[in-house]
C-alpha positions as CSV (number, residue, x, y, z in Angstrom):
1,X,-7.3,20.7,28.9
2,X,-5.4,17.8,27.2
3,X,-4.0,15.1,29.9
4,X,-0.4,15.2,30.0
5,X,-0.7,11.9,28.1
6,X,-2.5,10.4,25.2
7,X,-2.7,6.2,24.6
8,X,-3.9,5.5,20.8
9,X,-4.2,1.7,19.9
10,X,-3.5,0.9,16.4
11,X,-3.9,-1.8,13.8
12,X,-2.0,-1.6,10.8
13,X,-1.8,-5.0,8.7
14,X,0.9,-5.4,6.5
15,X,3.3,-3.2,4.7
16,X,1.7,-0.2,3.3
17,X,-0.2,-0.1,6.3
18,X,2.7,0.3,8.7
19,X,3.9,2.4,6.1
20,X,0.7,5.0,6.2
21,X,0.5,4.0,10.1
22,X,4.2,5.5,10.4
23,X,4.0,8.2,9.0
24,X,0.7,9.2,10.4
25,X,2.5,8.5,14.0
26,X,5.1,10.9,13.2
27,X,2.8,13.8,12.9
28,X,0.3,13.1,15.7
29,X,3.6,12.5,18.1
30,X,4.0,16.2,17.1
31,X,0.9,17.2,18.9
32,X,1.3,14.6,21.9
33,X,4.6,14.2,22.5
34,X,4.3,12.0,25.4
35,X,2.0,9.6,23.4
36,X,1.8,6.2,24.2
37,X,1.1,3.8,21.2
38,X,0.4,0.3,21.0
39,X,-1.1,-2.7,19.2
40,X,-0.4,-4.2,15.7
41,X,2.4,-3.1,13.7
42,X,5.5,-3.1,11.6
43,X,8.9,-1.4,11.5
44,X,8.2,1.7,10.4
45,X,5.9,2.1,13.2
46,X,8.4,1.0,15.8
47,X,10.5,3.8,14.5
48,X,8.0,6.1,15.9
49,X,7.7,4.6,19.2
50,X,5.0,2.3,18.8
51,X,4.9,-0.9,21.0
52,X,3.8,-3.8,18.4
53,X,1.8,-6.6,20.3
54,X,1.7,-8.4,17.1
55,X,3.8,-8.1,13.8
56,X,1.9,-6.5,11.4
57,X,2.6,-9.0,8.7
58,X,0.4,-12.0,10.7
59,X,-2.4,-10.2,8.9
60,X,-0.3,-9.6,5.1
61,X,-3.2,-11.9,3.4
62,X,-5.0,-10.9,0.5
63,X,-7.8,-13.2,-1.4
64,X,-10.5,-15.4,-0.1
65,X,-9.0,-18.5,-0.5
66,X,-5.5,-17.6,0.4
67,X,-6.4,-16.5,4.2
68,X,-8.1,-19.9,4.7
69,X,-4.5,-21.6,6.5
70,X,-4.4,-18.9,8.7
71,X,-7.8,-18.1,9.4
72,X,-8.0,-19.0,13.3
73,X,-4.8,-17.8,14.3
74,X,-6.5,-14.3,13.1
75,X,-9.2,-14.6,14.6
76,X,-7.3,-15.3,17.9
77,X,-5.0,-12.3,17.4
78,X,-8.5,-10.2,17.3
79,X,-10.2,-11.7,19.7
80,X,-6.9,-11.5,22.4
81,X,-6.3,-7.4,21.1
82,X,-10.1,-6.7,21.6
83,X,-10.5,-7.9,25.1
84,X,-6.8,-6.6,26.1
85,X,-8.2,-3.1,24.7
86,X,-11.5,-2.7,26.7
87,X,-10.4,-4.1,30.1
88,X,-6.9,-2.9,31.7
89,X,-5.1,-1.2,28.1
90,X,-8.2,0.6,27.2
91,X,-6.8,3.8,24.7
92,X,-8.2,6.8,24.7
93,X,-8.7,6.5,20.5
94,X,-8.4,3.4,18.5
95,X,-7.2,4.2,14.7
96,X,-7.3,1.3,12.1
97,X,-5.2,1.3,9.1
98,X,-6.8,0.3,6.2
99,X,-7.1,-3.5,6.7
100,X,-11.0,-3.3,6.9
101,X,-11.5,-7.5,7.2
102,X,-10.0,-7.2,10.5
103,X,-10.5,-3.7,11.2
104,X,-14.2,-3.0,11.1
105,X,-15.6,-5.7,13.2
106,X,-12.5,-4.7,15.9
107,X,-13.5,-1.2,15.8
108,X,-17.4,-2.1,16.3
109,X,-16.5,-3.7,19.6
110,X,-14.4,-1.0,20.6
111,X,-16.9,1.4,20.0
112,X,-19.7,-0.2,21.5
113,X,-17.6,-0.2,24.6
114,X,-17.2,2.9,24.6
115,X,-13.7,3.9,22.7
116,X,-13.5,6.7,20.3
117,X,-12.8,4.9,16.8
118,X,-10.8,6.5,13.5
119,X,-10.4,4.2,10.5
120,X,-7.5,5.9,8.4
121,X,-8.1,4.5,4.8
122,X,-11.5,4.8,3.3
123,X,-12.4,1.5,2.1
124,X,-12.5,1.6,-1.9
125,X,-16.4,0.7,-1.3
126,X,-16.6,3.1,-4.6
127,X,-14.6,0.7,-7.0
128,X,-15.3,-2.5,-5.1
129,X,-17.3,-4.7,-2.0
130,X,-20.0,-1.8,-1.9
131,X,-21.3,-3.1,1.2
132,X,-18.1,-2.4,3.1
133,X,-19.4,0.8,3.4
134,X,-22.6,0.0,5.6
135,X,-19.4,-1.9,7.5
136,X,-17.5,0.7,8.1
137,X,-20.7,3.3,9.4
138,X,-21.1,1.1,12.3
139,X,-17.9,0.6,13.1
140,X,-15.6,4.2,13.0
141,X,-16.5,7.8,14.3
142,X,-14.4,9.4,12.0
143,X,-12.8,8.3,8.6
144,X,-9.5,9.7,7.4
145,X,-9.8,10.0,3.5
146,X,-6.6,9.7,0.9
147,X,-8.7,10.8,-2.1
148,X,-10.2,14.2,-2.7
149,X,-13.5,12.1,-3.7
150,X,-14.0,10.3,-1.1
151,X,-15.6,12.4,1.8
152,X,-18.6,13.5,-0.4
153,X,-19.1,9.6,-0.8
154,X,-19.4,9.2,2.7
155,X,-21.3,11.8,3.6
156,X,-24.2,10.3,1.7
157,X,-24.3,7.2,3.7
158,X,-23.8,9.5,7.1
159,X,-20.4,9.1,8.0
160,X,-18.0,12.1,9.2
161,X,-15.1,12.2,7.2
162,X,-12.3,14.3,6.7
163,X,-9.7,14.3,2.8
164,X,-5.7,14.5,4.4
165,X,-4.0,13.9,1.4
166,X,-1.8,10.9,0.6
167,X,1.4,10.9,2.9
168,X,3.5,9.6,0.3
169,X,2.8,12.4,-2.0
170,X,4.6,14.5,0.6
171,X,7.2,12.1,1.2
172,X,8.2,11.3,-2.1
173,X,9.7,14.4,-3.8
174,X,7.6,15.8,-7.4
175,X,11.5,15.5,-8.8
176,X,12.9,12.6,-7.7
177,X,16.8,12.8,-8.3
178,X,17.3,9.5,-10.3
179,X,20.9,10.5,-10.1
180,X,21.7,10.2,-6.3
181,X,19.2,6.6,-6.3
182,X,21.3,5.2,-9.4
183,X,24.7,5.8,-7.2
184,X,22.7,4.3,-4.4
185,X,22.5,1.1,-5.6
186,X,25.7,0.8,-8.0
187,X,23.3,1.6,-11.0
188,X,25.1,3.6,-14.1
189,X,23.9,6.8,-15.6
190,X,23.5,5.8,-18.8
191,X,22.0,1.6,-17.6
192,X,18.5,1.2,-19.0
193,X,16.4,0.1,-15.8
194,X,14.0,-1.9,-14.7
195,X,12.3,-2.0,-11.5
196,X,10.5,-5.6,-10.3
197,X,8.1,-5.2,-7.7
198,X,6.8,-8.7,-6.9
199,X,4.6,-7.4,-4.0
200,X,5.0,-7.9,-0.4
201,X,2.7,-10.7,0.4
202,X,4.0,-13.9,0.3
203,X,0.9,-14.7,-1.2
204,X,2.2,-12.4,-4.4
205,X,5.7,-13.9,-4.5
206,X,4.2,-17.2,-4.7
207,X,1.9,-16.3,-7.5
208,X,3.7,-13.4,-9.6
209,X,6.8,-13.6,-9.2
210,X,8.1,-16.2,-11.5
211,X,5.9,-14.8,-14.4
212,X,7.8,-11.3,-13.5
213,X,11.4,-12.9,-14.2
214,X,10.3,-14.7,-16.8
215,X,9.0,-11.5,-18.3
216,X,12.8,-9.9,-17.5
217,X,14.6,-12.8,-19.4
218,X,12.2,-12.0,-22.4
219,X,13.1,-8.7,-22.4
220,X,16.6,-9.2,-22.2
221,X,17.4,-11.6,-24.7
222,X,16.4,-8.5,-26.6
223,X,18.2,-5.9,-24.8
224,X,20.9,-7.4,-23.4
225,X,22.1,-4.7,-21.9
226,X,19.0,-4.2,-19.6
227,X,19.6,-4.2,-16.1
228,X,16.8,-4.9,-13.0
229,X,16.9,-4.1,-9.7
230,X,14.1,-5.8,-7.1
231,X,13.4,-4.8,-3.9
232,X,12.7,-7.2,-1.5
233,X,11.2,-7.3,2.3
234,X,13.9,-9.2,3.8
235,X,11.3,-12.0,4.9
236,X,10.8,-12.9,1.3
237,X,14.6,-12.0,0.1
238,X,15.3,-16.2,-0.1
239,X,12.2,-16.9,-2.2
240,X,12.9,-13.9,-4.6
241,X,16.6,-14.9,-4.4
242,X,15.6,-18.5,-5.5
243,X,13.5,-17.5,-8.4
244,X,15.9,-15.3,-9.5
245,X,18.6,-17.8,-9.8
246,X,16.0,-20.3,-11.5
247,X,14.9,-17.9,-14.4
248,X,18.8,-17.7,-15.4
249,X,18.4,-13.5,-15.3
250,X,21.4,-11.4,-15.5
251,X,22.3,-8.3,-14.6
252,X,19.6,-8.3,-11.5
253,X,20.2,-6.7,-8.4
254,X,18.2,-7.7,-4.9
255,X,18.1,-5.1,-2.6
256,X,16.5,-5.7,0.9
257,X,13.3,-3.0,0.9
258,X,15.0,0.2,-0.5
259,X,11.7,0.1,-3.0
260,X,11.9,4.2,-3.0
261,X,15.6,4.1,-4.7
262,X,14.1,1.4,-7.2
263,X,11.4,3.2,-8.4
264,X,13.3,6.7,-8.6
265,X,16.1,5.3,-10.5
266,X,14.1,2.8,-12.6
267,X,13.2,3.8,-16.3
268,X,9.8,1.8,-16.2
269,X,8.4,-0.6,-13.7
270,X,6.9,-4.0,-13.8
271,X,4.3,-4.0,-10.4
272,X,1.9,-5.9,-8.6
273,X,-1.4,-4.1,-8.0
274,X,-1.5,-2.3,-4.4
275,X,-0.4,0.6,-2.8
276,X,3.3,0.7,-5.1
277,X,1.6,1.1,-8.0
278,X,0.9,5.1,-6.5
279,X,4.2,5.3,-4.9
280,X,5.2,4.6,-8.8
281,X,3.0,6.7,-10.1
282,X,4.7,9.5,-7.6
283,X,7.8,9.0,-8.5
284,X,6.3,9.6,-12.4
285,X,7.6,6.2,-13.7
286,X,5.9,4.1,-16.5
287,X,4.5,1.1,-15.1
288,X,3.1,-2.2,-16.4
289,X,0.6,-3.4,-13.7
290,X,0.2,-7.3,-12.7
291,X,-2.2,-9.3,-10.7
292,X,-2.3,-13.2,-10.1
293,X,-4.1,-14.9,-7.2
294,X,-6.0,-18.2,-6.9
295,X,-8.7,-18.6,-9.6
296,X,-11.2,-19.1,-6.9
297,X,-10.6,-16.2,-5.4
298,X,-10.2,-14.1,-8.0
299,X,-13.6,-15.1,-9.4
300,X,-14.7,-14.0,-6.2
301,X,-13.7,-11.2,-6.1
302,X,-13.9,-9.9,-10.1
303,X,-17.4,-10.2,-9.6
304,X,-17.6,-7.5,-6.7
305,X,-15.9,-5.3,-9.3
306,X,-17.4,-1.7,-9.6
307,X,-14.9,-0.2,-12.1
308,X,-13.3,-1.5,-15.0
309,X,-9.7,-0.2,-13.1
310,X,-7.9,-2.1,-10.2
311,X,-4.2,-0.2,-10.4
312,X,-4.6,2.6,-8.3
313,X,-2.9,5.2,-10.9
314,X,-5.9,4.2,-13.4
315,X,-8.5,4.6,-11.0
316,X,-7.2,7.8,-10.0
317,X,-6.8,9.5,-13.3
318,X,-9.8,7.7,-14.2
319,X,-8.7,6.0,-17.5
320,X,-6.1,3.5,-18.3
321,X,-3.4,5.3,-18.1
322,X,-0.8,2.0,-17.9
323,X,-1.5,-0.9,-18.7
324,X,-2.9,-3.8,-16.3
325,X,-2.6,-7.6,-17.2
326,X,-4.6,-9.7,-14.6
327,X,-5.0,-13.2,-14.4
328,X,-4.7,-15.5,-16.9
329,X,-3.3,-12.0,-19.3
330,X,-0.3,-11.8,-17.2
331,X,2.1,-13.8,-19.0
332,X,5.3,-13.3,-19.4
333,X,4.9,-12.4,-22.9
334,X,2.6,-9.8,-22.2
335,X,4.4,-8.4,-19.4
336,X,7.5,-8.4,-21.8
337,X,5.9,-6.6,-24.7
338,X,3.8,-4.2,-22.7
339,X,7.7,-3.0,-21.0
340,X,9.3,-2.9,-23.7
341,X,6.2,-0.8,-25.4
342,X,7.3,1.7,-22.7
343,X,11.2,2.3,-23.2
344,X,9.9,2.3,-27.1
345,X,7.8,5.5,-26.3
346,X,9.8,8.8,-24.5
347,X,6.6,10.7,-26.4
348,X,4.2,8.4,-24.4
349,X,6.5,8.7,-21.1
350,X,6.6,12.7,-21.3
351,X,2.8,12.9,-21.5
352,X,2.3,10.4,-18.9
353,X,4.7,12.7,-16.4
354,X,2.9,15.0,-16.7
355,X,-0.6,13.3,-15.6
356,X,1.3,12.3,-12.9
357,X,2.5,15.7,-11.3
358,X,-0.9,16.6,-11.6
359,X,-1.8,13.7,-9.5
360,X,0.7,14.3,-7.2
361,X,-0.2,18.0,-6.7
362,X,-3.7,17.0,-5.9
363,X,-2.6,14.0,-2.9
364,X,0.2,16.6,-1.6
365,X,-1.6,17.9,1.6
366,X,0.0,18.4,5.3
367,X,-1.5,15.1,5.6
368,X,0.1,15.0,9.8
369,X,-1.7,18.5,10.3
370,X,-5.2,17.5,8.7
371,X,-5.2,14.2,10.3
372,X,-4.1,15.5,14.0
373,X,-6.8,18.3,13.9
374,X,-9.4,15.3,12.5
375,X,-8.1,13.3,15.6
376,X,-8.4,16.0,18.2
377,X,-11.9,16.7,17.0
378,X,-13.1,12.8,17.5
379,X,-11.3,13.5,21.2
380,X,-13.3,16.2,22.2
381,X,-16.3,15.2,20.7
């Protein structure tokens, strides 16, 4: 019989992770309503009760190079949440969201002392780093899958999985009601619209950003009449605030977060690669994808590259379905034409909706209910 009680320690590392991690929380505070939740997170997580030891975004770093200033501190947040978790605040499950650098070696420890381990993200092992896979066998009981594939992948390598879906495929409606999102933020019916998602590392802002408004002002010196809207984390609201004002871009609004009323009002969105390239692929909006990082890391890492995708929409559908321009072929010019290629094409828009209801049919599971039975099992096992 279940205690009256459950304590679950979670790690969720920078915004999409408290983003999955919240959600997730919702459902599983369904079963255990008296659950006790604790460890590294963000707001979203908070909103569910969680009790956030560390801010997630100490860990919002991405590239090899880029994580070298705040390597120790890191380490020290790990070290501090691993012995804290198996002496007095031992959980009865630890669940790891996504962040696998910090996550897998955390989770080895924990399960080697004992504590039931879930990692809720399978590591794209399948597109990239192929080892993290032998990582990630040692470290979690139990992997919670957000892509149909996935679980037969894993199963060849000998690790229990289970598919739940994608939450935000449940979250974000198969019509969005541009309507009701253009009201929300002051937008006109008839304004041609442009969502700029920078990313939510600072990290991304420093290396993007400026190649994304310069990319606006292009395309508005030939469609005046464009507008923009950006959302913003409100930690990186005076950077993007700054660059916006440099580039000399009208008709721009800055919105802190509020990313969901961007991308359902938008007409086409310019996007750093990560998790909101799905969410706009959800919302069934035409996207340019971007990437820029240091050019040491992103040697690095191009040459762990499995697939010739990165944007999760391509991967998904398997094909380039929207354009990505990487590196050095992210300039603004590029960026510019490849938007403007877009609102040039309601033909190539239609067809591209409809690839992405598909998509969104096949992510849109009870993700809450899969994941809470998947849970329970690793409890009683």
């Amino acid at each position: 019989m279940d205690s009256p009680s459950k304590r679950f320690a979670l790690v969720a590392g920078e915004t999409s992770g408290d983003l999955l991690a919240g959600l997730l929380l919702g459902g599983v505070r369904q079963r255990w309503p008296d659950l006790k939740s604790f460890g590294i997170g963000g707001p979203r997580m908070a909103a569910q009760g969680f009790e956030s030891w560390w801010p997630s975004e100490k860990l919002a770093v991405r590239g090899y190079i880029e994580v070298l200033p705040k390597i120790r501190e890191i380490l020290s947040i790990r070290k501090q949440l691993r012995d804290r978790l198996l002496s007095g605040d031992r959980p009865d499950l630890f669940i790891g969201v996504d962040a696998p650098d910090f996550n897998f070696d955390l989770e080895a420890a924990l399960k080697a002392g004992g504590i039931k381990t879930v990692h809720f993200v399978c590591p794209s092992f399948w597109a990239w780093r192929p080892k993290k896979v032998l990582k990630l066998r040692r470290s979690a009981d139990h992997v919670l899958c957000l892509f149909p594939f996935e679980p037969a992948l894993l199963a060849q390598h000998g690790i229990a999985s289970t598919y739940v879906g994608h939450p935000l495929a449940q979250v974000i409606p198969l019509q969005p009601d541009r309507q009701v999102a253009r009201q929300r933020l002051g937008l006109g019916d008839d304004d041609t619209v442009v969502a700029i998602l920078p990313g939510s590392r600072q990290s991304e802002v420093q290396y993007i950003a400026r190649r994304f408004f310069d990319a606006a002002l292009l395309m508005q010196r030939q469609r005046p009449g464009l507008r923009f809207v950006v959302p913003a984390l409100p930690a990186l609201r005076p950077r993007i605030d700054e660059l916006v004002r440099a580039s000399g871009l009208l008709g721009v609004t800055v919105q802190d977060g509020r990313s969901h009323d961007a991308l359902a009002a938008c007409d086409a969105t310019l996007i750093a690669s990560g998790t909101a390239t799905l969410e706009a692929a959800l919302f069934k909006r035409p996207m340019v994808i971007a990437y820029n990082m240091n050019w040491l890391s992103w040697q690095i890492m191009r040459r762990k590259q499995l697939q010739p995708w990165v944007g999760l929409p391509n991967i998904l559908c398997g094909e380039f379905v929207v354009p990505e321009l990487l590196q050095d072929a992210a300039t603004p010019q590029a960026l510019a034409r490849g938007m403007l290629d877009w609102l040039d094409a309601p033909e190539r828009i239609n067809a591209l909706q409809q690839r992405f209801t598909e998509l969104h049919h096949t992510l849109k599971c009870d993700t809450a209910q899969l994941a809470t039975d998947a849970i329970e099992k690793v409890l009683q096992s």
